[in-house]
PDB file as gemmi writes it, atoms N, CA and C in Angstrom:
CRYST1    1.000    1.000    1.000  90.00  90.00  90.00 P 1                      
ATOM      1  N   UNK A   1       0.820  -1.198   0.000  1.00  0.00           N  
ATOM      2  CA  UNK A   1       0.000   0.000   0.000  1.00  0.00           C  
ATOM      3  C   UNK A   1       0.866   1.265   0.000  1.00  0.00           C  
ATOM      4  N   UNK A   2       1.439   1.157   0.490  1.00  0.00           N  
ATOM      5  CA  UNK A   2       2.682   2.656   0.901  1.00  0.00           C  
ATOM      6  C   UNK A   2       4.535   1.990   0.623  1.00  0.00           C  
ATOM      7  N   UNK A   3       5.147   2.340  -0.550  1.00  0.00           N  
ATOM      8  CA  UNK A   3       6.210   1.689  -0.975  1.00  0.00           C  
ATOM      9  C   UNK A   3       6.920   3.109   0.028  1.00  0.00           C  
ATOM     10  N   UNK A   4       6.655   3.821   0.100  1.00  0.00           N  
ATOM     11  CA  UNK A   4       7.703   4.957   0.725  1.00  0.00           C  
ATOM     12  C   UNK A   4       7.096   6.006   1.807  1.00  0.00           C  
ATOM     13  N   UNK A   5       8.205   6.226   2.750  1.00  0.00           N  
ATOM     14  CA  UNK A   5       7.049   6.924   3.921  1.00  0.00           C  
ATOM     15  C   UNK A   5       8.409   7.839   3.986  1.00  0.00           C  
ATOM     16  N   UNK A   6       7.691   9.187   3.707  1.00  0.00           N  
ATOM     17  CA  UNK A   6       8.670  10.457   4.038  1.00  0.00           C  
ATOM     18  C   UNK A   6       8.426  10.728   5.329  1.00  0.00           C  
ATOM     19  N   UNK A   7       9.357  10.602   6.567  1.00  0.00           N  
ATOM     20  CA  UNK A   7       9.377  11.274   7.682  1.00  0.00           C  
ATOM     21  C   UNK A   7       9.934  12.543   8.435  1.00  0.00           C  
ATOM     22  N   UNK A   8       9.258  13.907   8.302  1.00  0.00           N  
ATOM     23  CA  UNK A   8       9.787  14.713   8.761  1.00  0.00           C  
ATOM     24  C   UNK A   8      10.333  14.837  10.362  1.00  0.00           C  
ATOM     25  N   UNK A   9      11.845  15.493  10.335  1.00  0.00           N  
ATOM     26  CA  UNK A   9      12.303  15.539  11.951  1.00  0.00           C  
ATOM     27  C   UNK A   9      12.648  17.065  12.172  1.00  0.00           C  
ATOM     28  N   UNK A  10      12.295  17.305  13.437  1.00  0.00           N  
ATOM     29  CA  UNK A  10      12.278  18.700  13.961  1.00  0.00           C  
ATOM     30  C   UNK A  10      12.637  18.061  15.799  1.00  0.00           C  
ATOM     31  N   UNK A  11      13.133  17.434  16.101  1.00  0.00           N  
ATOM     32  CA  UNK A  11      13.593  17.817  17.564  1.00  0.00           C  
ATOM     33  C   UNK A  11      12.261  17.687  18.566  1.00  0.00           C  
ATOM     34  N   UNK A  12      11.601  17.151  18.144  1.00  0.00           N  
ATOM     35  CA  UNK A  12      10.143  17.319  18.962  1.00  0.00           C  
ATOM     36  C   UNK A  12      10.008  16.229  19.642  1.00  0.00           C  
ATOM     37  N   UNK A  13       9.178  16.374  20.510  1.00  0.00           N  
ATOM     38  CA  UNK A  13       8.662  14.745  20.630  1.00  0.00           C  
ATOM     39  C   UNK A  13       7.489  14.223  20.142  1.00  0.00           C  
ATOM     40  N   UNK A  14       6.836  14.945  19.607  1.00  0.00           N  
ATOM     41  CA  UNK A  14       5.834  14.623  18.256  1.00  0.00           C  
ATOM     42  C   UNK A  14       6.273  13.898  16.824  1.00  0.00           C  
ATOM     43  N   UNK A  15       7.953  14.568  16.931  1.00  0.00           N  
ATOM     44  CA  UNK A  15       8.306  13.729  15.638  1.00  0.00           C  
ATOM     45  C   UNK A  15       8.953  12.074  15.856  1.00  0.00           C  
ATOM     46  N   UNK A  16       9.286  12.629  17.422  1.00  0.00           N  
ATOM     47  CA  UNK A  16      10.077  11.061  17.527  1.00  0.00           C  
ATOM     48  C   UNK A  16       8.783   9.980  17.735  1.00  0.00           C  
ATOM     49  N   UNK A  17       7.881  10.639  18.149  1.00  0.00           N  
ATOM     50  CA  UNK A  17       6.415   9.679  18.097  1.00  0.00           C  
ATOM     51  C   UNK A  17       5.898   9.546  16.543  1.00  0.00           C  
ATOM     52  N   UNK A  18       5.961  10.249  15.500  1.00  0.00           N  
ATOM     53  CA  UNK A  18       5.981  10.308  14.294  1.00  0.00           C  
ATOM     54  C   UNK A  18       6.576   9.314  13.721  1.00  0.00           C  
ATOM     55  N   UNK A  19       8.055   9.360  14.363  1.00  0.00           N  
ATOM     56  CA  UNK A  19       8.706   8.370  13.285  1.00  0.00           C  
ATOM     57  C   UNK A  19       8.448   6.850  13.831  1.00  0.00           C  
ATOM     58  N   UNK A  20       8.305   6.661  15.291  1.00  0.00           N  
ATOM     59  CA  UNK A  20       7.498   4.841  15.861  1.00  0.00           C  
ATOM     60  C   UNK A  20       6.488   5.013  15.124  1.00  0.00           C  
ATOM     61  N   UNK A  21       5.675   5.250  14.799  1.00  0.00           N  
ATOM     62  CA  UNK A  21       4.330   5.287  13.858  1.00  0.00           C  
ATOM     63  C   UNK A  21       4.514   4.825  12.532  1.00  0.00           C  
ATOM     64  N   UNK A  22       5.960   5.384  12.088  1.00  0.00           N  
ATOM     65  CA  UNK A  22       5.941   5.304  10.917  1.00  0.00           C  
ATOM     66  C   UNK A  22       7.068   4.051  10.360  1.00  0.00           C  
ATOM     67  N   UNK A  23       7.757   3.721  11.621  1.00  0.00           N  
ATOM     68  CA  UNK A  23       7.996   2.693  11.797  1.00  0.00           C  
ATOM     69  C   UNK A  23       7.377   1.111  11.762  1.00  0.00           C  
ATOM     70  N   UNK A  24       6.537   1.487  12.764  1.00  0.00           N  
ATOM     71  CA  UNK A  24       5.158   0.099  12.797  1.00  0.00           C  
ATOM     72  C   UNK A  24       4.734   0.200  11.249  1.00  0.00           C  
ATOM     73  N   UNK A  25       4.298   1.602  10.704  1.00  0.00           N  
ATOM     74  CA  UNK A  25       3.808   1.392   8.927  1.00  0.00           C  
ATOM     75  C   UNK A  25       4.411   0.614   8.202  1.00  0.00           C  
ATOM     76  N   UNK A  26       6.096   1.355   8.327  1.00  0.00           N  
ATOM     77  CA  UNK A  26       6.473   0.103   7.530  1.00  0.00           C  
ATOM     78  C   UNK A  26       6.822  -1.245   7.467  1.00  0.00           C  
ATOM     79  N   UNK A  27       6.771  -1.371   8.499  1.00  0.00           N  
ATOM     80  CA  UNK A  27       7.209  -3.217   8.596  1.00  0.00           C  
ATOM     81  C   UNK A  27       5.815  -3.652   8.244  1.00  0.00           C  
ATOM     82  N   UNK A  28       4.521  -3.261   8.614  1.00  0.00           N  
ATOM     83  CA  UNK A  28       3.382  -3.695   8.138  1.00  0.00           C  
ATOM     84  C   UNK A  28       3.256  -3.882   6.865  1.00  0.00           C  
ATOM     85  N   UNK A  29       3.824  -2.934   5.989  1.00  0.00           N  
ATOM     86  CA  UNK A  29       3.191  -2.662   4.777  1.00  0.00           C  
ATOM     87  C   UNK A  29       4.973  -3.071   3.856  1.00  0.00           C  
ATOM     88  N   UNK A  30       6.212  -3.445   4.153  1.00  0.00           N  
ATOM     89  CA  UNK A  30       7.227  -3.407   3.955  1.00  0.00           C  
ATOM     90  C   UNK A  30       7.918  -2.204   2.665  1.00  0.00           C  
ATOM     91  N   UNK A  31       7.963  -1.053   3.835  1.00  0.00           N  
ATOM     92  CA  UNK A  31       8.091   0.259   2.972  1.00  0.00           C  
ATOM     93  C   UNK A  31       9.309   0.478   3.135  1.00  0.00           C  
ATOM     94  N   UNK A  32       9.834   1.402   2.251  1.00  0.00           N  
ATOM     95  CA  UNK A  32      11.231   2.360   2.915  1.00  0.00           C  
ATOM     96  C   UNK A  32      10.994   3.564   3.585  1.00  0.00           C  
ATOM     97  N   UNK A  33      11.404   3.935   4.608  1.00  0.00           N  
ATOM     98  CA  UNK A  33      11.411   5.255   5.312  1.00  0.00           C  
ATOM     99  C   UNK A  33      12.866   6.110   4.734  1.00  0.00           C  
ATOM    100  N   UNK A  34      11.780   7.394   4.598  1.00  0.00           N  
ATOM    101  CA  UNK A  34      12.949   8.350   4.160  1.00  0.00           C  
ATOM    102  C   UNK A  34      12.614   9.283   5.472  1.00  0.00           C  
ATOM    103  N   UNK A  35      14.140   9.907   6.252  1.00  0.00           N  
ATOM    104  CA  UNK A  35      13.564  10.449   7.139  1.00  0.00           C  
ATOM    105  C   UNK A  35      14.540  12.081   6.905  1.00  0.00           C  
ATOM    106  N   UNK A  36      14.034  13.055   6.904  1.00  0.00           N  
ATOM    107  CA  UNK A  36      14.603  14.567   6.403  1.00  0.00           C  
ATOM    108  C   UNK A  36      14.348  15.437   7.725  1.00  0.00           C  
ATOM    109  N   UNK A  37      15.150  16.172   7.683  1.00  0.00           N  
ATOM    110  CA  UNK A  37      15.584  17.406   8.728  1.00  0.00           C  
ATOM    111  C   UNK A  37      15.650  18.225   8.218  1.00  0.00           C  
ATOM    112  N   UNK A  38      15.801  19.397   7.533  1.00  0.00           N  
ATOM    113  CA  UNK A  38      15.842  20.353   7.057  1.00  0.00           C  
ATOM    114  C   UNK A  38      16.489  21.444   7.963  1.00  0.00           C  
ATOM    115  N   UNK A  39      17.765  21.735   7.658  1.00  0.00           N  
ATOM    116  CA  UNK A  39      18.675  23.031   8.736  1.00  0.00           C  
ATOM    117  C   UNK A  39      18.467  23.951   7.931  1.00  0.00           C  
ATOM    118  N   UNK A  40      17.853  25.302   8.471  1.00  0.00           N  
ATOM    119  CA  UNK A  40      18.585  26.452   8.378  1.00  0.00           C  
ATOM    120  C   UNK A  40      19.768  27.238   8.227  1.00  0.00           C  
ATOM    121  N   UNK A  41      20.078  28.047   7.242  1.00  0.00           N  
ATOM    122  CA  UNK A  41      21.688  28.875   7.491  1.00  0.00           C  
ATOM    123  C   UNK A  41      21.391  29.600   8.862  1.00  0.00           C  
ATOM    124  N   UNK A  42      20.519  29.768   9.517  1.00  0.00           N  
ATOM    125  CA  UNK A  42      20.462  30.567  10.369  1.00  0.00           C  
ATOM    126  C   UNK A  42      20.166  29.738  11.558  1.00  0.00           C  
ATOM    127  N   UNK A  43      20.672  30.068  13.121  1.00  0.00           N  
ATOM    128  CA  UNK A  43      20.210  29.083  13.898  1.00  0.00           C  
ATOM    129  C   UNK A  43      18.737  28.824  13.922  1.00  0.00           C  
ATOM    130  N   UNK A  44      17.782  28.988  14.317  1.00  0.00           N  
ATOM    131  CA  UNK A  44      16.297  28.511  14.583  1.00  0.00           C  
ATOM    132  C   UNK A  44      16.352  28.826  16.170  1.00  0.00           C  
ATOM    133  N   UNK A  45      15.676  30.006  16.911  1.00  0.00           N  
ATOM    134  CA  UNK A  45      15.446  29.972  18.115  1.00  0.00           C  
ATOM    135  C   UNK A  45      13.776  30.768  18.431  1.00  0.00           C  
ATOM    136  N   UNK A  46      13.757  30.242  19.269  1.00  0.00           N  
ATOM    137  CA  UNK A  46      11.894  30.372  19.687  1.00  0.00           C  
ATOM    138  C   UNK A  46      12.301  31.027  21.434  1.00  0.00           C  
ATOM    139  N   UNK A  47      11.184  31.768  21.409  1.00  0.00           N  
ATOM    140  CA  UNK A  47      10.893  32.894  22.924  1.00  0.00           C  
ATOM    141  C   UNK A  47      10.361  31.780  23.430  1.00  0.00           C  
ATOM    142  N   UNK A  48      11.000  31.474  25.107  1.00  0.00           N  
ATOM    143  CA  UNK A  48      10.324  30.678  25.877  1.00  0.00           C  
ATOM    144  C   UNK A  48       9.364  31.829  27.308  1.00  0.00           C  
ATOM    145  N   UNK A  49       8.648  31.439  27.868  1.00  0.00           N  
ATOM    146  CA  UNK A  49       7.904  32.007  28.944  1.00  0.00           C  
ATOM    147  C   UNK A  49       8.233  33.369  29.311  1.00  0.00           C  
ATOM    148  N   UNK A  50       9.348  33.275  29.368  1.00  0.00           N  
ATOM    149  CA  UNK A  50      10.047  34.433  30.285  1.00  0.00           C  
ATOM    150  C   UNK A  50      10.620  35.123  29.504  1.00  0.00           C  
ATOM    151  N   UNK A  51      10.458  36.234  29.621  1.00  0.00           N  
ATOM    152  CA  UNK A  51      10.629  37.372  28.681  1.00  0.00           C  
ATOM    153  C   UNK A  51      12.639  37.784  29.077  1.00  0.00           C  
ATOM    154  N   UNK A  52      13.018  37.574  27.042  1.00  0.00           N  
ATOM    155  CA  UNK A  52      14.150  37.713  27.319  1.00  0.00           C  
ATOM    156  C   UNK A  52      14.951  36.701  27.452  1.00  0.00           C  
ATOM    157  N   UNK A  53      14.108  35.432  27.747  1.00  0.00           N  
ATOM    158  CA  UNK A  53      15.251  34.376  27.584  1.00  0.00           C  
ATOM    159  C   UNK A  53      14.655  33.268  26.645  1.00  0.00           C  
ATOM    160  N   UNK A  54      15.800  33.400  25.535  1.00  0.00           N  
ATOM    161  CA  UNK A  54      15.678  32.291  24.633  1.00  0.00           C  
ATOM    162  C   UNK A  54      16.234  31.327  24.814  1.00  0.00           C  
ATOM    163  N   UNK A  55      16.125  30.187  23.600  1.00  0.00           N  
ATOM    164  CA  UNK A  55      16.364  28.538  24.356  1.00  0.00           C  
ATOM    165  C   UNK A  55      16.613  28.571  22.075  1.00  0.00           C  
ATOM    166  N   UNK A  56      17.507  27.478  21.991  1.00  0.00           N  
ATOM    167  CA  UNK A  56      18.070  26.938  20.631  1.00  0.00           C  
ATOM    168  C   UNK A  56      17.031  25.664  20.663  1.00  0.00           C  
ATOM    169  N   UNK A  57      15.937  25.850  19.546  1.00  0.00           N  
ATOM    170  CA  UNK A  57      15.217  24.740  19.115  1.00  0.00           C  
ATOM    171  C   UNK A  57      15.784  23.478  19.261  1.00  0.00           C  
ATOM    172  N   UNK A  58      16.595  23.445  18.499  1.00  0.00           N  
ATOM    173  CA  UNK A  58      17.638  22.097  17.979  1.00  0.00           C  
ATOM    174  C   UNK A  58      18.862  22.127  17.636  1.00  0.00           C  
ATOM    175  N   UNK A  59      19.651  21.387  18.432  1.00  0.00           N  
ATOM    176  CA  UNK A  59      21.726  21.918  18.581  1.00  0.00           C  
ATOM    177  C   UNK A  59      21.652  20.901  17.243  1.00  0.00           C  
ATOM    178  N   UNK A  60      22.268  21.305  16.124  1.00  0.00           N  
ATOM    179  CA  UNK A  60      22.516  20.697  15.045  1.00  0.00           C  
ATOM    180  C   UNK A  60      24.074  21.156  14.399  1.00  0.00           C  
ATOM    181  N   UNK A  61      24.694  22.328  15.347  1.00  0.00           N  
ATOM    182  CA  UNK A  61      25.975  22.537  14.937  1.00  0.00           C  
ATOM    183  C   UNK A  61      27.294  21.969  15.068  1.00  0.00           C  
ATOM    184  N   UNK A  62      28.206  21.649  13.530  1.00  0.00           N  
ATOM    185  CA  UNK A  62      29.040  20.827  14.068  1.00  0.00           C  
ATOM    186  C   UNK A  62      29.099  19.405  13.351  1.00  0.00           C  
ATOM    187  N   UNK A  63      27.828  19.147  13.154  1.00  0.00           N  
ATOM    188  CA  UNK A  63      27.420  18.141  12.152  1.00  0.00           C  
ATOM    189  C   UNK A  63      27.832  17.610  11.316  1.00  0.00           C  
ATOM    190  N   UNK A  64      28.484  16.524  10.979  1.00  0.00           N  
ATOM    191  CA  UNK A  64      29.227  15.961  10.265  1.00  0.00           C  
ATOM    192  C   UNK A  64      28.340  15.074   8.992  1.00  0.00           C  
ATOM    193  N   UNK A  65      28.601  14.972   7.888  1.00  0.00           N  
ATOM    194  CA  UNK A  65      27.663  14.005   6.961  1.00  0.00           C  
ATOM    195  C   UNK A  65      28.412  12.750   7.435  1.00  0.00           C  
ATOM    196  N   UNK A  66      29.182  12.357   8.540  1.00  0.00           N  
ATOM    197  CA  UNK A  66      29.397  11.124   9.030  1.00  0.00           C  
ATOM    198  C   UNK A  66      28.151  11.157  10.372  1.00  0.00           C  
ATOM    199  N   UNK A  67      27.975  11.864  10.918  1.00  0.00           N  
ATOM    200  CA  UNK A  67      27.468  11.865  12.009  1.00  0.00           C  
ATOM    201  C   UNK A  67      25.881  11.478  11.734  1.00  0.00           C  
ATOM    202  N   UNK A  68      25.658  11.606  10.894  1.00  0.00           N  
ATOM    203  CA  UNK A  68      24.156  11.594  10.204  1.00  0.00           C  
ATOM    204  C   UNK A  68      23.386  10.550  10.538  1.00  0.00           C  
ATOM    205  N   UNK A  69      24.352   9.336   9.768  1.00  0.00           N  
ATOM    206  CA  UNK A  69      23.634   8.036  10.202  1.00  0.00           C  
ATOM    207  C   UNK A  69      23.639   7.407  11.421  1.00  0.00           C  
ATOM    208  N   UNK A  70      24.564   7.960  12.535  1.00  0.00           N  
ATOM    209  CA  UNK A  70      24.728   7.622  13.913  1.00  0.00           C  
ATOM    210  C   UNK A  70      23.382   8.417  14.653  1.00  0.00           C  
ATOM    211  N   UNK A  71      23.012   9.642  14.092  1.00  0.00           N  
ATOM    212  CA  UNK A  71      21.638   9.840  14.604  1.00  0.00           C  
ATOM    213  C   UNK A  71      20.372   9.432  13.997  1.00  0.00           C  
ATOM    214  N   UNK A  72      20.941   8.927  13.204  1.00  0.00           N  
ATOM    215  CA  UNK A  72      19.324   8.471  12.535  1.00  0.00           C  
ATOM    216  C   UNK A  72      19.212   7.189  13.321  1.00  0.00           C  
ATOM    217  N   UNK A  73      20.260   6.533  13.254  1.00  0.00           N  
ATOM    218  CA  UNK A  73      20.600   4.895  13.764  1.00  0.00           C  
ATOM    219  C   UNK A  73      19.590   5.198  15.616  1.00  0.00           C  
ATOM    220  N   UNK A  74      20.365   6.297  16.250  1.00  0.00           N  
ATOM    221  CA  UNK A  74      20.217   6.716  17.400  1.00  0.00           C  
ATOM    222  C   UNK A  74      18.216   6.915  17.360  1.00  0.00           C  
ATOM    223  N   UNK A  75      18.090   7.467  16.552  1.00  0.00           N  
ATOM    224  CA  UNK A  75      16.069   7.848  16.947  1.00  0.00           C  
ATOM    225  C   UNK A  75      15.801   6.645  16.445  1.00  0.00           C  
ATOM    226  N   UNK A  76      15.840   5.701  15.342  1.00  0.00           N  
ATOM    227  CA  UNK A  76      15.421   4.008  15.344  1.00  0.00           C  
ATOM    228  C   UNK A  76      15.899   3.679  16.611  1.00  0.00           C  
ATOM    229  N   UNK A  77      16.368   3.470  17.293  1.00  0.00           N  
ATOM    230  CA  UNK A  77      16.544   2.638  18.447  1.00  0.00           C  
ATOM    231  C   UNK A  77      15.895   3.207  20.034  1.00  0.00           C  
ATOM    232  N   UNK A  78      15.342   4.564  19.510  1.00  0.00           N  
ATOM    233  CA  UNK A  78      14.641   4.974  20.727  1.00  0.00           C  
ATOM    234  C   UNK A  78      13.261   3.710  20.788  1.00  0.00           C  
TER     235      UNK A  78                                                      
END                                                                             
């Protein structure tokens, strides 16, 4: 039914519940998961409660295209 399941990641815990979901899909249905992140040139930071103090969405700096599959490997095994 579903040969391919695009999984978007953002640091959430909606996505890491996203991707077990989409996990169980595919072994059901024996799909490939494609799973994408999308970085910014710019960091990504969001206003938390308190006025004046920000917080970094998602530490993604530093990042190696070796390091890639050690985190992807890393959220499959959550």
């Amino acid at each position: 039914m579903f040969n391919q399941i695009l999984v978007p990641l953002d640091c959430s815990k909606y996505a890491e519940t996203s991707l077990k979901v989409a996990i169980e899909i595919a072994k059901k249905f024996n799909s490939s998961l494609s799973l994408v992140h999308v970085v910014s040139s710019r960091k990504e930071y969001c206003r938390s409660g308190i006025t004046g103090k920000i917080r970094v969405k998602c530490k993604l700096d530093g990042v190696t295209d070796e390091d890639i599959p050690k985190i992807c490997n890393a959220l499959l095994d959550k």
